[in-house]
C-alpha positions as CSV (number, residue, x, y, z in Angstrom):
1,X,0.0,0.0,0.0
2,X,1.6,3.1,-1.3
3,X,0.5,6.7,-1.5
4,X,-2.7,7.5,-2.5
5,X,-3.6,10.6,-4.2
6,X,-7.6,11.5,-3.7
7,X,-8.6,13.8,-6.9
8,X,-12.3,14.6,-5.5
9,X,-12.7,16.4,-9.1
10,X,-11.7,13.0,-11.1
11,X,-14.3,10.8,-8.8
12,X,-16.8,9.3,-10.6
13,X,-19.3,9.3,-8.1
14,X,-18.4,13.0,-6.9
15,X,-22.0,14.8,-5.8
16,X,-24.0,12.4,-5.1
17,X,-21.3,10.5,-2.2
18,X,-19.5,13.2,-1.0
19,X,-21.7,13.6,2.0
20,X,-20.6,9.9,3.4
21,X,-17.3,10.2,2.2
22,X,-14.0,10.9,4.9
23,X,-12.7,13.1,2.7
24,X,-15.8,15.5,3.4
25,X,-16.0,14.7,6.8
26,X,-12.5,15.2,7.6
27,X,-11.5,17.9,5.4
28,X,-14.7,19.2,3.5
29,X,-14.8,19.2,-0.3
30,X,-10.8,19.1,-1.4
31,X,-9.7,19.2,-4.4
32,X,-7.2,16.6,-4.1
33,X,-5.8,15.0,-0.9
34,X,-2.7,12.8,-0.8
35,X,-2.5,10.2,2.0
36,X,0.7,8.0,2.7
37,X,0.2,4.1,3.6
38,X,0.7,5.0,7.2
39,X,-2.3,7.7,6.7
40,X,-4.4,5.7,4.9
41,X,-3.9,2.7,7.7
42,X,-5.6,5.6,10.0
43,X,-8.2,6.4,8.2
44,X,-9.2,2.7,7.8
45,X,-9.5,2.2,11.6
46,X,-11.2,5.1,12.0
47,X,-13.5,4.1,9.8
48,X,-13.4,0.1,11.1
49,X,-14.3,1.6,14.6
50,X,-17.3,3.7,12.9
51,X,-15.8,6.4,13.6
52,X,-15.8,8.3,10.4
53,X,-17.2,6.8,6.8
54,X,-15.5,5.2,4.5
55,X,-13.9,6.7,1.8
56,X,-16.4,6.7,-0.9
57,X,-13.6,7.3,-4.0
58,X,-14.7,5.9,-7.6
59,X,-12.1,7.2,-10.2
60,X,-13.5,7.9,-13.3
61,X,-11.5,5.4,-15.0
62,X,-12.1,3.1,-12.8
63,X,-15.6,3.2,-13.2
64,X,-17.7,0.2,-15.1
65,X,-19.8,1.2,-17.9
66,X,-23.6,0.9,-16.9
């Protein structure tokens, strides 16, 4: 798990899950975050212990055609 680089303006499902997404609740709409493995760890137990949501990221070229 390497670096992660959030680009809230390339997420496929930006809108419509930003409201349950960490990103949001942590930092309010970004325009691009980058998190390190040791970060990203965090974030996961936060968000194990419901402490925070999940990160709700769908890149755009990730996404599958409907």
């Amino acid at each position: 798990m390497g670096t992660l680089v959030i680009d809230c303006d390339r997420c496929a499902v930006r809108g419509a899950a930003c409201h349950d997404c960490v990103v949001s609740v942590l930092l309010g709409p970004p325009v691009g975050v980058v998190w390190d493995a040791d970060e990203r760890r965090a974030v996961d137990a936060l968000a194990e212990a419901g402490m925070v949501p999940r990160l709700r990221l769908v890149p755009a070229s990730d996404r599958k055609p409907a």
